[in-house]
C-alpha positions as CSV (number, residue, x, y, z in Angstrom):
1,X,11.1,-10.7,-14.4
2,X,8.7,-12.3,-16.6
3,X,6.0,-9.7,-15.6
4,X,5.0,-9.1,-19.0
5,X,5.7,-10.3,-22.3
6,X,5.9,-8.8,-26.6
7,X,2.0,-9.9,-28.7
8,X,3.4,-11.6,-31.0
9,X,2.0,-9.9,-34.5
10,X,-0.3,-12.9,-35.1
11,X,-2.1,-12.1,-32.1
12,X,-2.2,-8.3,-32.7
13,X,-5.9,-8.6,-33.5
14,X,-7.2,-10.1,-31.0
15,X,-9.8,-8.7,-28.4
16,X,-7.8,-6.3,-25.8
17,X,-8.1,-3.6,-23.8
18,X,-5.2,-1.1,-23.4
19,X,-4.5,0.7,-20.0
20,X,-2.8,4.0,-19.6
21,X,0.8,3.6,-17.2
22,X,2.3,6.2,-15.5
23,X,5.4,6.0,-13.1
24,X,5.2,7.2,-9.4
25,X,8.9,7.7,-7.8
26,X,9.0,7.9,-4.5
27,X,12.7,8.7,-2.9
28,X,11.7,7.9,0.5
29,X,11.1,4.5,0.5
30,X,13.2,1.7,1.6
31,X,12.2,-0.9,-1.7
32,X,10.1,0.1,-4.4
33,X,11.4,3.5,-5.6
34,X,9.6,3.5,-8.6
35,X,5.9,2.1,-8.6
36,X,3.6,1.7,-12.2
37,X,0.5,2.6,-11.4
38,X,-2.6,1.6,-14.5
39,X,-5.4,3.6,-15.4
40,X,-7.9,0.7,-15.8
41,X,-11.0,3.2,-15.0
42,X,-10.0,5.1,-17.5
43,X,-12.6,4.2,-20.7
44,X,-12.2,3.3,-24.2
45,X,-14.3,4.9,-26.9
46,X,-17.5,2.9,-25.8
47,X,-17.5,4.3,-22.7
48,X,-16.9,1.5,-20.6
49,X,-13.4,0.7,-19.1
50,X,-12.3,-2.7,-17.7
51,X,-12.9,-2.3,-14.1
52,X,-17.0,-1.3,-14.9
53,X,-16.7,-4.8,-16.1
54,X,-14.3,-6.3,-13.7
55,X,-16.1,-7.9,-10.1
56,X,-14.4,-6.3,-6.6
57,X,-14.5,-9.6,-4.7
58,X,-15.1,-9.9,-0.7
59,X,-13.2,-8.6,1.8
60,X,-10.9,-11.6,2.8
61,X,-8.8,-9.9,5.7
62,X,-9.8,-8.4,9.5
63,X,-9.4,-4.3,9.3
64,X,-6.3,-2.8,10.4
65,X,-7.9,-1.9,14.4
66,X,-8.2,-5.4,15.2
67,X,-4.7,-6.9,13.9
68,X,-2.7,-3.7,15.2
69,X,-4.6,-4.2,18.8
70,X,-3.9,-7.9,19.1
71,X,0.0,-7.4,17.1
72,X,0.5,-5.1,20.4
73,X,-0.1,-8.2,23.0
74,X,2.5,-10.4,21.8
75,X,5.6,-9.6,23.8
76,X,8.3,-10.4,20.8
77,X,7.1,-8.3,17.9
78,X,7.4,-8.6,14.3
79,X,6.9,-7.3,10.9
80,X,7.4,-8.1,7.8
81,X,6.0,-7.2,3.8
82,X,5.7,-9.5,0.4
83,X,8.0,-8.1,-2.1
84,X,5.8,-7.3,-5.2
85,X,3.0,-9.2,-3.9
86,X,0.2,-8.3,-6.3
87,X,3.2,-9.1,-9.4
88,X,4.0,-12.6,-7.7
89,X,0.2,-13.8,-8.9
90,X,0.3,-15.1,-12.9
91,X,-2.6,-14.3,-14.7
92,X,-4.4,-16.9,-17.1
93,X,-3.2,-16.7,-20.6
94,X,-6.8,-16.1,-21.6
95,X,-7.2,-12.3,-19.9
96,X,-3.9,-10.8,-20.8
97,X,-4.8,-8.9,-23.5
98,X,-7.3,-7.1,-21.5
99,X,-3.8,-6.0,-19.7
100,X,-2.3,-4.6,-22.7
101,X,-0.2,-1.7,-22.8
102,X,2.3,0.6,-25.3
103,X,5.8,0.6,-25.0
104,X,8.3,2.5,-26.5
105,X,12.4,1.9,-25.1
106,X,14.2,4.8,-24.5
107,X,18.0,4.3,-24.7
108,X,21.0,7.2,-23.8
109,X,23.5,8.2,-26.3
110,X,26.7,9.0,-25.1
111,X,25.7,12.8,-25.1
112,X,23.7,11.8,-22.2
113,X,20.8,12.8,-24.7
114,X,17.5,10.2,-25.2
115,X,16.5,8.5,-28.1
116,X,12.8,7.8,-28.4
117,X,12.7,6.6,-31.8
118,X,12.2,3.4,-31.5
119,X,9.2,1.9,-32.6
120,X,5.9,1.6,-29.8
121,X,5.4,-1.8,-29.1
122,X,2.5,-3.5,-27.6
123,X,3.1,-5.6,-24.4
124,X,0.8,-7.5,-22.2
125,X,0.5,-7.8,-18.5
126,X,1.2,-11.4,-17.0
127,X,1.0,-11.4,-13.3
128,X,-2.3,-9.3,-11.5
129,X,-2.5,-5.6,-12.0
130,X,-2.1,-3.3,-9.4
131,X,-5.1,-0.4,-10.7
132,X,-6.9,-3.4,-11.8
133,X,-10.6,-3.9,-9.5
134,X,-10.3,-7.2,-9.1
135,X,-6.7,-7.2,-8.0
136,X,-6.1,-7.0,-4.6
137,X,-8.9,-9.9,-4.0
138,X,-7.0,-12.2,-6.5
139,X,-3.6,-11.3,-4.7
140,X,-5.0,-12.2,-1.1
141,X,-6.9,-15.0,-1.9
142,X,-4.2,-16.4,-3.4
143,X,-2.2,-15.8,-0.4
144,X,-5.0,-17.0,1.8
145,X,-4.9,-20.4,-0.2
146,X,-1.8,-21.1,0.5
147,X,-2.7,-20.9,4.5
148,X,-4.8,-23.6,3.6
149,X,-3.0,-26.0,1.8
150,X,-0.3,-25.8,4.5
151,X,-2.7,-26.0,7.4
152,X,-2.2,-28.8,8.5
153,X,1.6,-29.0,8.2
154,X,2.3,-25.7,10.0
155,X,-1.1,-24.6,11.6
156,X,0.4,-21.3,13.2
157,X,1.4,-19.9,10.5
158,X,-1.6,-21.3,8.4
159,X,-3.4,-18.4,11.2
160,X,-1.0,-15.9,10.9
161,X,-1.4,-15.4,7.4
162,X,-5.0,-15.3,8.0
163,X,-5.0,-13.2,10.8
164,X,-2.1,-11.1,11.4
165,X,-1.9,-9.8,7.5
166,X,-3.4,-6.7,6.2
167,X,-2.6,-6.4,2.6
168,X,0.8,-7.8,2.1
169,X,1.9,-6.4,5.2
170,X,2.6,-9.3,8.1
171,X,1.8,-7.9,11.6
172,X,2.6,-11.2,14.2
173,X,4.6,-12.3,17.1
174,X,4.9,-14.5,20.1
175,X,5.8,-14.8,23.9
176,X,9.0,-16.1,23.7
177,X,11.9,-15.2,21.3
178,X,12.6,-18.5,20.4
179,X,8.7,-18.7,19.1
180,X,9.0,-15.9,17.3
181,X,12.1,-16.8,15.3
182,X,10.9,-20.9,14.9
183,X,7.3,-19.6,13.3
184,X,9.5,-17.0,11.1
185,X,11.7,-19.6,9.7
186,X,8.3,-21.3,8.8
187,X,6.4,-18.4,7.8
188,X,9.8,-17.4,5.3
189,X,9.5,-21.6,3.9
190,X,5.8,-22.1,3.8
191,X,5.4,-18.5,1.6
192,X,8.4,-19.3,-0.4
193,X,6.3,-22.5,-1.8
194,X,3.8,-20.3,-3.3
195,X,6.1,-17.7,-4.7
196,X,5.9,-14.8,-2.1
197,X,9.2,-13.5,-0.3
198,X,9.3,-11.7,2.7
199,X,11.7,-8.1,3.3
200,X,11.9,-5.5,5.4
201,X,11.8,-7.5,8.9
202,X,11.4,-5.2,12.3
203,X,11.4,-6.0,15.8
204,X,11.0,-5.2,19.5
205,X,13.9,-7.9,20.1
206,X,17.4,-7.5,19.1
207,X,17.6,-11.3,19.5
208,X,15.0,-12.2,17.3
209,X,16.5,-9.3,14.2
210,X,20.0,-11.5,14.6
211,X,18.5,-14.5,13.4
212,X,17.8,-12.8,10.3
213,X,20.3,-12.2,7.4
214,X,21.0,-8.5,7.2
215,X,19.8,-7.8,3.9
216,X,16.1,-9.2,5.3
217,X,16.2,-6.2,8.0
218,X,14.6,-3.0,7.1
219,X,17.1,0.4,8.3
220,X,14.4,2.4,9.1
221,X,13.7,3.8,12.6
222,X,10.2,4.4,12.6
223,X,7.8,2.6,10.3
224,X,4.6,4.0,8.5
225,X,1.5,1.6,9.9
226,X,0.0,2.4,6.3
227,X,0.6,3.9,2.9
228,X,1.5,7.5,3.3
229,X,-0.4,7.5,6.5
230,X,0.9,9.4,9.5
231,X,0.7,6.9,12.5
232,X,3.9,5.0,12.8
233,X,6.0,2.1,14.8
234,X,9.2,3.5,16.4
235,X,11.2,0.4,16.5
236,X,13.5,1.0,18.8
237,X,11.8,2.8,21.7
238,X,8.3,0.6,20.8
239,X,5.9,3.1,20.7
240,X,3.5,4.5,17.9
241,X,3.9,7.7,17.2
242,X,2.5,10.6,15.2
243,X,4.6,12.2,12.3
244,X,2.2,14.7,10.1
245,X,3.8,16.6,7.7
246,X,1.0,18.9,5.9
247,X,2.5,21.4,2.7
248,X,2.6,24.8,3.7
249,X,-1.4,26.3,3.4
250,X,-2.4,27.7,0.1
251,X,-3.6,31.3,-0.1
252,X,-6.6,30.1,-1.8
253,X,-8.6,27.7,0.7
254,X,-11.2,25.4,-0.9
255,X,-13.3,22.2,0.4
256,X,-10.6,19.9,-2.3
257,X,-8.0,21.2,-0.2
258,X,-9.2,20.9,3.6
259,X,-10.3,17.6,2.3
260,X,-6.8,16.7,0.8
261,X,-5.5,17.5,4.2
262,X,-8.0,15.5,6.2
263,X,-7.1,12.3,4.2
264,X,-3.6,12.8,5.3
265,X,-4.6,12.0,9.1
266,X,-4.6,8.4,9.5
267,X,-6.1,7.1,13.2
268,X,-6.9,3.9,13.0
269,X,-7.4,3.4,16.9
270,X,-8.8,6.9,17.6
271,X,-6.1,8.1,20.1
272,X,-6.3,11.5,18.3
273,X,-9.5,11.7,17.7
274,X,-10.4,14.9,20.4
275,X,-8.0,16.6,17.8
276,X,-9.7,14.9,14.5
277,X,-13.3,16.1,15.3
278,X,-12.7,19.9,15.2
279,X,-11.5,19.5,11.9
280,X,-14.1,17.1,10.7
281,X,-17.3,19.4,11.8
282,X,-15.5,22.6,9.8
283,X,-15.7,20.1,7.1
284,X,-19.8,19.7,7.6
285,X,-19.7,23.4,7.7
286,X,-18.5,24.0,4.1
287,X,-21.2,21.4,3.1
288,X,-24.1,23.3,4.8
289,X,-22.4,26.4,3.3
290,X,-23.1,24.7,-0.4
291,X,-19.5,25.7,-1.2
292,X,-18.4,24.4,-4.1
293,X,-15.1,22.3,-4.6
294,X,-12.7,24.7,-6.1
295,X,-14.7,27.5,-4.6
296,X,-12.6,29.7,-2.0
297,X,-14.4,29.2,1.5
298,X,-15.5,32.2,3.6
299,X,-12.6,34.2,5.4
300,X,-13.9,33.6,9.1
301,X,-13.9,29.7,7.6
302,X,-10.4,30.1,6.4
303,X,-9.5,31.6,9.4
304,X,-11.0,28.7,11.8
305,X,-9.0,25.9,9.7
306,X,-5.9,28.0,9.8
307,X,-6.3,27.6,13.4
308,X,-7.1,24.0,13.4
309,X,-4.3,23.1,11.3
310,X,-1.8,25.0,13.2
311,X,-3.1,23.0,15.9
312,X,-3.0,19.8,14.2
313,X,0.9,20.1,14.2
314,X,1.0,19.0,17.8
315,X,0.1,15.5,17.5
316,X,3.6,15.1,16.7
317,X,4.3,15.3,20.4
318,X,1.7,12.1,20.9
319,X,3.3,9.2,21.7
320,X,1.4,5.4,22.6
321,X,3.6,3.3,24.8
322,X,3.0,-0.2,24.9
């Protein structure tokens, strides 16, 4: 896909930085099975690594309470996410080799056994890195720069990209079906001129989905509002709900893992926060205690989270209707 390309050996030599890659599969989701996530914290042999020296950029989009609250007023609802968004922005020829990486192909033999032998290659990274700091400011202000160049042309969707988008994920909708589908046409056209394409479409509105092709449609029921978060869209019934899944408890209980737990709950409105808060001032107790991470907390400590978790599992039966 042109995301990144051989050094050519005259250009071995030049100033780079080299970033560690490792694959995450995930089975579960709809698209990207297989995401490569870069190191690019990780430091070289001066001690620095490239995002000490990379600059974070502003925030450029509203936080996820505001566009969730006002995505729940429109009566047609939509949704929608860029494919490979962060992989759709080219990087200047000038910083690619500080996106450099090793590479060796691994090819099967018909004894279904691997051959790594080949030799390790050096690649470089064209398009912005996800792991990178300054990444997901490049990504959206390039997407926020196409809203406006095409302001003028198509003002509601100009505000809907700036508005209704948290990450690559569009959140919109309108009064009227035949709104909703004339702005997604547009929306689908006016991100198609800077390289962005839209998947996974969901709906309230049966209507609206058949204007669609089917292979734009997502064929999931219930939709995550957030990366491996817990609060979700049930599509056809239109109602968040809660789906918290925590591994079974460990017999060793430390503050890394009732921490690992609480970063699992994901309430972006505070509908279960009454539930939230119990678990959160355990939490400032294993602080006063002093325990240390990997330290096993006190049994009448253990005992109170056991409790808390166990309790925890009911906010699967929380449901928000519109």
């Amino acid at each position: 896909m042109g995301h990144m390309e051989e050094v050519p050996q005259d250009e071995l030599d030049n100033k780079s930085v080299y970033l560690p890659h490792h694959a995450v599969v995930r089975r579960d989701k709809e698209a990207t099975k297989v995401r490569v996530v870069y190191d690019a914290s990780c430091k070289g042999e001066n001690g620095i690594s490239l995002n000490d020296e990379l600059l974070v950029g502003p925030v450029l989009q509203e936080d996820l309470r505001s566009i969730t609250m006002r995505w729940r007023m429109y009566k047609i609802c939509f949704v929608s996410d860029v494919v490979k968004m962060y992989r759709m922005v080219v990087m200047h020829k000038e910083h690619r080799d500080y996106h450099r990486l090793l590479w060796r192909r691994v090819t099967k033999q018909a004894d279904n056994q691997t051959n790594g032998n080949d030799d390790i290659k050096d690649f470089r990274l064209c398009t912005v890195t996800f792991g990178t700091a300054s990444a997901p400011y490049l990504a959206i202000k390039t997407f926020m720069k196409i809203a406006e160049e095409e302001g003028a042309m198509y003002p509601e969707v100009s505000r809907i990209i700036r508005e209704d988008t948290y990450v690559d994920n569009i959140m919109s909708g309108m009064d009227t079906v035949d709104q909703a589908i004339q702005v997604s046409k547009d929306l689908i056209k006016v991100l198609q001129r800077g390289g962005f394409k839209l998947q996974k479409w969901a709906s309230n509105n049966a209507d609206f989905l058949k204007s669609l092709n089917a292979e734009q449609i997502t064929t999931k029921v219930n939709l995550d509002m957030k990366l491996d978060g817990i609060l979700s869209w049930n599509i056809g019934n239109d109602e968040f709900q809660y789906q918290l899944q925590l591994e079974p408890m460990t017999e060793k209980v430390t503050k890394r893992t009732v921490l690992s737990d609480l970063q699992k709950i994901f309430d972006p409105l505070g509908w279960i926060a009454p539930t939230i808060v119990t678990a959160k001032i355990l939490f400032q107790k294993l602080w006063l205690e002093g325990v240390g991470w990997d330290e096993e907390v006190k049994r009448e400590l253990k005992e109170e989270w056991q409790a808390i978790r166990e309790d925890l599992e009911n906010v699967c039966k929380v449901k928000i209707k519109r």
